[in-house]
Backbone as a chain_set.jsonl record, in Angstrom:
{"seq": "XXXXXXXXXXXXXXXXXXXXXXXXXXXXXXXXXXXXXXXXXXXXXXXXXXXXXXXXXXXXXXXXXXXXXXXXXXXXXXXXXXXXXXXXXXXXXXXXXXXXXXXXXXXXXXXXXXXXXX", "coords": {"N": [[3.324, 26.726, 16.636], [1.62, 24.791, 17.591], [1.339, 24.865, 20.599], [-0.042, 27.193, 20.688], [-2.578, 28.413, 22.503], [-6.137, 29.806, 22.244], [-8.168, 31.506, 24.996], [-11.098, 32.013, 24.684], [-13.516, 31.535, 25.889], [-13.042, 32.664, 28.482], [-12.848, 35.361, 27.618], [-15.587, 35.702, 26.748], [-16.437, 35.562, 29.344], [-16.672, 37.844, 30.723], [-18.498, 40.131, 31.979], [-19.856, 43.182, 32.784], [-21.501, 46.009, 33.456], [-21.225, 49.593, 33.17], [-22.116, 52.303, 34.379], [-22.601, 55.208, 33.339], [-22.219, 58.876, 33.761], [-22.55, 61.897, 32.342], [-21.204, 64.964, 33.033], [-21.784, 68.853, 32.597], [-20.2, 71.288, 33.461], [-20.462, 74.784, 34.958], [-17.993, 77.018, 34.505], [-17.649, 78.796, 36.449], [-18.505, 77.246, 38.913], [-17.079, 75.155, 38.883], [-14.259, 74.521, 40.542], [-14.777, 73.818, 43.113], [-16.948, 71.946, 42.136], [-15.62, 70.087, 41.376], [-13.756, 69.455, 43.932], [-15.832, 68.723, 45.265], [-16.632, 66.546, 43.954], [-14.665, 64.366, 43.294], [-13.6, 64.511, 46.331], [-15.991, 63.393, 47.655], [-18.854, 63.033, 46.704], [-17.915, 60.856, 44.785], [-17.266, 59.123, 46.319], [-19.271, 58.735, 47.997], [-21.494, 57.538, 46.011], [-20.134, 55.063, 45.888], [-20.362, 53.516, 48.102], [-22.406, 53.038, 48.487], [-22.284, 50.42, 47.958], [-22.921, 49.258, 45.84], [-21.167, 49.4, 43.369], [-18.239, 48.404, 41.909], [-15.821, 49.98, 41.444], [-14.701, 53.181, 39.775], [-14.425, 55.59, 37.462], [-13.117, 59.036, 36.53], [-13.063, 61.122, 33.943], [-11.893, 63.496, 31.833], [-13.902, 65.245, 29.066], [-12.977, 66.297, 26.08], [-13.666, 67.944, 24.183], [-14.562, 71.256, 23.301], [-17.448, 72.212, 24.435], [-20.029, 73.942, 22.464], [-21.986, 75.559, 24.468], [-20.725, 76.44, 26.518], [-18.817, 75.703, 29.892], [-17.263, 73.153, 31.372], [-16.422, 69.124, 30.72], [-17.423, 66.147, 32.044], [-16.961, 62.706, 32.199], [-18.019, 60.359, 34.706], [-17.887, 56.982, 35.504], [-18.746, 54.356, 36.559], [-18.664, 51.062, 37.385], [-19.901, 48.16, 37.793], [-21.791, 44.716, 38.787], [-24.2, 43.711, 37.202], [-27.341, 44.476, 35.643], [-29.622, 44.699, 37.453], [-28.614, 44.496, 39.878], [-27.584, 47.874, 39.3], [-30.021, 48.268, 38.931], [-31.165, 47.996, 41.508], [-29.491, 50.636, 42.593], [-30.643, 52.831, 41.282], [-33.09, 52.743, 42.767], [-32.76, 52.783, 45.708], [-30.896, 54.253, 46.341], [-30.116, 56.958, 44.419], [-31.994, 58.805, 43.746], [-31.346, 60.409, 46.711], [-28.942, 61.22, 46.247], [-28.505, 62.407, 43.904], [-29.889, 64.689, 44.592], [-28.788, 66.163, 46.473], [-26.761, 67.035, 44.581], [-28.144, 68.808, 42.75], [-28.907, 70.481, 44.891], [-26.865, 71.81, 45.614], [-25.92, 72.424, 42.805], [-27.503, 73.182, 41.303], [-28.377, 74.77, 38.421], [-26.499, 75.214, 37.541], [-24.964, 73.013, 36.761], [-25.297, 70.145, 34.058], [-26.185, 67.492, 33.413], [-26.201, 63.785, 32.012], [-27.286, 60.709, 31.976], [-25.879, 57.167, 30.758], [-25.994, 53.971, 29.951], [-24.044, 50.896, 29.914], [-22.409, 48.481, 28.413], [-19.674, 46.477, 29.27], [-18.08, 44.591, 26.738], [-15.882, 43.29, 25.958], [-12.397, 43.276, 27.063], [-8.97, 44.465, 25.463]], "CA": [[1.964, 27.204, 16.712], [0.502, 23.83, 18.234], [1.087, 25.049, 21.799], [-0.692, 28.798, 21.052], [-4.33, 28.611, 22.363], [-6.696, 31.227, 22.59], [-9.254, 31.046, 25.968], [-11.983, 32.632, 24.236], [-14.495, 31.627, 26.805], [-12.892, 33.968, 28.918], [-12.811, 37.068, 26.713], [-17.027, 36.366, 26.878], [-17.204, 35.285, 30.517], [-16.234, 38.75, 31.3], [-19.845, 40.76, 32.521], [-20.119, 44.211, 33.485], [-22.091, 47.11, 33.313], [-20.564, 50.646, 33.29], [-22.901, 53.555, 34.65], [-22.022, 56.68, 32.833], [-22.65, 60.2, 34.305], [-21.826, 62.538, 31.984], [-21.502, 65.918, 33.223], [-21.15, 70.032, 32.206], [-20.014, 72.274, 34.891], [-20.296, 75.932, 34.908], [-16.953, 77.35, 34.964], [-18.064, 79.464, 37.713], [-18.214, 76.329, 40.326], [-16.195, 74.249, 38.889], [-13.595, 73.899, 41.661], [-15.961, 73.822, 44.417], [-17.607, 70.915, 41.939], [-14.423, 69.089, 41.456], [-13.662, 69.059, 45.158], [-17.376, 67.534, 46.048], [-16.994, 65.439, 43.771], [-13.304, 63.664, 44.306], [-13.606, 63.94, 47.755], [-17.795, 63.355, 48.691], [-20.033, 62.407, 45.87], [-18.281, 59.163, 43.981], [-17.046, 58.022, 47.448], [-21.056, 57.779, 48.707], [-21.982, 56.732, 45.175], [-18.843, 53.705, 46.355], [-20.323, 53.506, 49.572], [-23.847, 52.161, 48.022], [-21.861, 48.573, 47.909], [-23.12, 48.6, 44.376], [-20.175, 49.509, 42.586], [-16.881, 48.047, 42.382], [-14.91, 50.597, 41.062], [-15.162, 54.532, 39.892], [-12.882, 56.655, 37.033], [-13.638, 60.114, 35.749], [-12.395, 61.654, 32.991], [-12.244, 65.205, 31.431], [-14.448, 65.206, 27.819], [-12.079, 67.068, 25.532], [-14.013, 68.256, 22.902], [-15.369, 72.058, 23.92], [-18.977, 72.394, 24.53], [-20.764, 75.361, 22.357], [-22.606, 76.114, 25.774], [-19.616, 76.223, 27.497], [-18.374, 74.401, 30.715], [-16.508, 72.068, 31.424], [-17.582, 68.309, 30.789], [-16.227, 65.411, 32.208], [-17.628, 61.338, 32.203], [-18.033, 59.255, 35.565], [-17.843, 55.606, 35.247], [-19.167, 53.74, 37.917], [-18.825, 49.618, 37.292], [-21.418, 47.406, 38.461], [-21.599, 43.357, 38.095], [-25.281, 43.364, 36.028], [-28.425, 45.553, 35.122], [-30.489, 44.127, 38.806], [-27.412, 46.075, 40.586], [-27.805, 49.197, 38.478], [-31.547, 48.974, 39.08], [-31.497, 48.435, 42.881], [-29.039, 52.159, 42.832], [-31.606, 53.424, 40.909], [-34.264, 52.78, 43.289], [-32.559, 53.143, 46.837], [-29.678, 55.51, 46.417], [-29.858, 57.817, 43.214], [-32.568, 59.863, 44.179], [-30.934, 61.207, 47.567], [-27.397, 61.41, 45.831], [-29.251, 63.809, 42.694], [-30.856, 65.685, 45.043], [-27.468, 66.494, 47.269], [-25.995, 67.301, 43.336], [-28.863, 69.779, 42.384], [-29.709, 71.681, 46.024], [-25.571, 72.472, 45.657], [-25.262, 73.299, 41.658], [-28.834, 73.291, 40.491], [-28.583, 74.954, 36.851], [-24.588, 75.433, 36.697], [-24.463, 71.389, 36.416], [-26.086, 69.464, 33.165], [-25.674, 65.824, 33.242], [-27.373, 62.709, 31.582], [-26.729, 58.988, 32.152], [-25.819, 56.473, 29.742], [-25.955, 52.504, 30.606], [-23.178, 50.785, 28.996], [-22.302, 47.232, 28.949], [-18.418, 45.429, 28.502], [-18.097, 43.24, 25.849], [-14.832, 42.961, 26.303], [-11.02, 44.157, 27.396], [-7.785, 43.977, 25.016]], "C": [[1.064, 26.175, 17.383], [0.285, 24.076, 19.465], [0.148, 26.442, 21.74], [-2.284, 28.542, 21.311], [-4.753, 29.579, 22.993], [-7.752, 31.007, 23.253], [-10.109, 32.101, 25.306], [-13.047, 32.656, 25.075], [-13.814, 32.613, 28.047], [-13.373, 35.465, 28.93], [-14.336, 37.047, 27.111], [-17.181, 36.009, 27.984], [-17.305, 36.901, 31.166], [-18.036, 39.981, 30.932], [-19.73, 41.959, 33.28], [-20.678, 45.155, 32.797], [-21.202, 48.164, 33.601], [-22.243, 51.772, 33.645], [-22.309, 54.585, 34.416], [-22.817, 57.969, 32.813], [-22.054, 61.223, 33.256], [-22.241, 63.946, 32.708], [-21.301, 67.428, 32.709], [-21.426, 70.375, 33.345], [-20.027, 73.478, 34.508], [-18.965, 76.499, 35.44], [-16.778, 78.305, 36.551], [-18.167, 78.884, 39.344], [-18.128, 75.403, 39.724], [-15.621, 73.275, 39.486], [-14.211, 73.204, 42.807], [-16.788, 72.004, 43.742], [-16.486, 69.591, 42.157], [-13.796, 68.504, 42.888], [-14.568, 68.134, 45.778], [-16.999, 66.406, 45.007], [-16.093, 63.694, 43.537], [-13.687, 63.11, 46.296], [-14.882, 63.31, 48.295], [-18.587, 62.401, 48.088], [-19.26, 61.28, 45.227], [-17.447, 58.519, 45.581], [-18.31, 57.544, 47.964], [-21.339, 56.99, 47.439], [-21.242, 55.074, 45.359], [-19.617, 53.181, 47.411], [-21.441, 52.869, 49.45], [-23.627, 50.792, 48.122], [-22.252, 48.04, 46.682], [-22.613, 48.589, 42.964], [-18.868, 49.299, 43.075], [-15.405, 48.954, 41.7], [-15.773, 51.918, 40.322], [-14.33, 55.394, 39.005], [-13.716, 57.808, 36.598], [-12.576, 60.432, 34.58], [-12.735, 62.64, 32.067], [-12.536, 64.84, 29.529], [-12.962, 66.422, 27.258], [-12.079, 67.801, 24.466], [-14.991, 69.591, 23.642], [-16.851, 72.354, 23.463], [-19.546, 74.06, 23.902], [-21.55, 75.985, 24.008], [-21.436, 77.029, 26.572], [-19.118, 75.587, 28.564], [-17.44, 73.528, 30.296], [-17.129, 70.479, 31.522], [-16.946, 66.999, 31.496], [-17.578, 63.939, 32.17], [-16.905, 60.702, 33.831], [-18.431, 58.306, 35.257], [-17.597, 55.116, 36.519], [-19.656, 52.274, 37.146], [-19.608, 48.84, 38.42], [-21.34, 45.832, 37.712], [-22.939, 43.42, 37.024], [-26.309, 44.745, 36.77], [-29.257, 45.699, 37.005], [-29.521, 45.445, 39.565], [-27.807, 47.64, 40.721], [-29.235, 49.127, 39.405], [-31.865, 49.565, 40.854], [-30.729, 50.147, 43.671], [-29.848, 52.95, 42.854], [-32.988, 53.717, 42.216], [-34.114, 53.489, 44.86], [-31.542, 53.859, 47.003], [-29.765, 56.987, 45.349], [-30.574, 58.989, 43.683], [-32.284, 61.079, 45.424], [-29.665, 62.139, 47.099], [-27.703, 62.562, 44.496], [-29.749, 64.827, 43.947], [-29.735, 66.44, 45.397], [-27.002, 67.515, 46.102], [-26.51, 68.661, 42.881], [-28.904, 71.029, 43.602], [-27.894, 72.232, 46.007], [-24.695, 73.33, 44.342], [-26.199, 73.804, 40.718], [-28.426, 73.961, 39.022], [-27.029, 75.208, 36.674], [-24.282, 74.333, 36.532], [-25.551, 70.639, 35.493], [-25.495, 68.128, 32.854], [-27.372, 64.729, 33.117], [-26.426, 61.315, 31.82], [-27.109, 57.917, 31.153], [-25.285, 55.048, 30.539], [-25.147, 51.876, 29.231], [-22.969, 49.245, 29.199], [-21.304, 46.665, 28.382], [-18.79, 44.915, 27.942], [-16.994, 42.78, 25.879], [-13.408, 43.799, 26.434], [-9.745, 43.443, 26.451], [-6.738, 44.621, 25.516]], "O": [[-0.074, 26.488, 17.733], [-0.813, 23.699, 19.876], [-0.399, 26.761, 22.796], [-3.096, 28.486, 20.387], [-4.236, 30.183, 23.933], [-8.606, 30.372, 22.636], [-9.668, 33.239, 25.461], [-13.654, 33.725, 25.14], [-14.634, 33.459, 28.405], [-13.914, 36.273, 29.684], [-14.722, 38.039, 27.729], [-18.401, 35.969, 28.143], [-18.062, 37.071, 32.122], [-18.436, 40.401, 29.846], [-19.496, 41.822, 34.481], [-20.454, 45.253, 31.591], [-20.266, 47.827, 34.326], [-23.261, 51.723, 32.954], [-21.459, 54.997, 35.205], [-23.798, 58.182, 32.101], [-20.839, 61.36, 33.4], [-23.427, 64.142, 32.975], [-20.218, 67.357, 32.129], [-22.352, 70.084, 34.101], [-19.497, 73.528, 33.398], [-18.757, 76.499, 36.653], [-15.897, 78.317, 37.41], [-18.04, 79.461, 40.424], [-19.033, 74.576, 39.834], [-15.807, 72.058, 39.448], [-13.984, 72.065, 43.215], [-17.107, 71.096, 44.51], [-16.539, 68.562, 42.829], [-13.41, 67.341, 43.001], [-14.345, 67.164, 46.502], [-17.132, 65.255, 45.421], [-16.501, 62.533, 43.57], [-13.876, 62.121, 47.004], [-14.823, 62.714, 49.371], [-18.97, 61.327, 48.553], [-20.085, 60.396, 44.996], [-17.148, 57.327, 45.649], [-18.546, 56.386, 48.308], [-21.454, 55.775, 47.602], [-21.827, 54.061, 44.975], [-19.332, 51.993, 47.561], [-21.64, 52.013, 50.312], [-24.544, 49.999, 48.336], [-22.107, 46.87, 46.328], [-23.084, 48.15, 41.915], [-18.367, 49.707, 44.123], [-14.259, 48.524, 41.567], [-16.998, 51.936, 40.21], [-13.457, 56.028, 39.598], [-14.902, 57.637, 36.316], [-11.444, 59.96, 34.473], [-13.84, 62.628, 31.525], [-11.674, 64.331, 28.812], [-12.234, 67.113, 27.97], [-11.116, 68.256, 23.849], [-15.94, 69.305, 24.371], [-17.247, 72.661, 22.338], [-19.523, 75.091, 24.575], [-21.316, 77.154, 24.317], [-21.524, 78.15, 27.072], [-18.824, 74.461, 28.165], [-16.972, 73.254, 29.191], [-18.137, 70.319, 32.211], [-15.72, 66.955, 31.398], [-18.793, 64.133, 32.126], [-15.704, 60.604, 34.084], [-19.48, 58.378, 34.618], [-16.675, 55.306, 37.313], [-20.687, 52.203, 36.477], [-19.771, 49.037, 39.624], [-20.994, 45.63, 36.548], [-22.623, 43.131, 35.87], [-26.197, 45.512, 37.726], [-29.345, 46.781, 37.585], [-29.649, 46.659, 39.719], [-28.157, 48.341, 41.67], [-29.445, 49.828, 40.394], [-32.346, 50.586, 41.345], [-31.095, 50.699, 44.71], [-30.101, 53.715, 43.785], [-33.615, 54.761, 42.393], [-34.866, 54.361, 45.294], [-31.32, 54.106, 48.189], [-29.368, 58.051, 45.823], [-29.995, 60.03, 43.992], [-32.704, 62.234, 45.362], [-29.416, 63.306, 47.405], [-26.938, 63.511, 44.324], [-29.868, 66.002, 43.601], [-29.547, 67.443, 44.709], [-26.831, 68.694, 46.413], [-25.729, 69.581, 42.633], [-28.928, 72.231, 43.338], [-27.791, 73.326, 46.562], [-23.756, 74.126, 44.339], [-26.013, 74.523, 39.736], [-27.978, 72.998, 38.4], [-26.528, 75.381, 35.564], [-23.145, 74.251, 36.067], [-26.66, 70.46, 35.997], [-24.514, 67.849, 32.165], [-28.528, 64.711, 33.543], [-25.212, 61.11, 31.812], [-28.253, 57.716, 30.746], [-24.449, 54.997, 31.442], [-25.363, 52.118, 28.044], [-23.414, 48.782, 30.249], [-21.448, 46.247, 27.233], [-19.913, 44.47, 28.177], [-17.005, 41.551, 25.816], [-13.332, 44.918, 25.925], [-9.472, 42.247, 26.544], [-5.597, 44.286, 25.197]]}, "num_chains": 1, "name": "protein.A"}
């Protein structure tokens, strides 16, 4: 046990923000959403230079409303980052989102912040 050490300053050097999209889709354009948004929408949201990475993943718990729901996760080094999206990208990239699904898509954003990975 005298050789086992544990880099703990590590575990807290580790800094990131997560930007979380959650979304419901109207089963009705769904596909059509799932296509834009694989192929179109998190490659521009990529394309901002203010995220270094991008996963989705299908919620699994069904929505009384109905739809389908899924979470985007868009990583970011700190909050400044996040903010400058906010200011010079978000608004064109919502707009694109709405003038194509306007009321069949309900999504809110949740700011998240690593503490750490085991």
């Amino acid at each position: 046990m005298g050789n086992l050490r544990i880099d703990t300053i590590n575990v807290y050097r580790i800094k990131m923000i997560i930007y979380n999209v959650t979304t419901n889709i109207h089963e009705s354009v769904h596909d059509q959403w799932m296509t834009w948004m694989q192929e179109k929408h998190i490659n521009d949201v990529l394309a901002t230079g203010k995220f270094s990475s991008a996963r989705m993943v299908k919620v699994l718990i069904e929505e009384e409303m109905g739809g389908v729901t899924y979470s985007i996760q868009y990583a970011t080094e700190n909050k400044e980052t996040l903010q400058r999206y906010y200011d010079e990208d978000a608004p064109r990239l919502r707009e694109e989102a709405m003038a194509l699904f306007g009321d069949k898509m309900l999504a809110f954003r949740t700011e998240l912040e690593l503490i750490s990975e085991h």
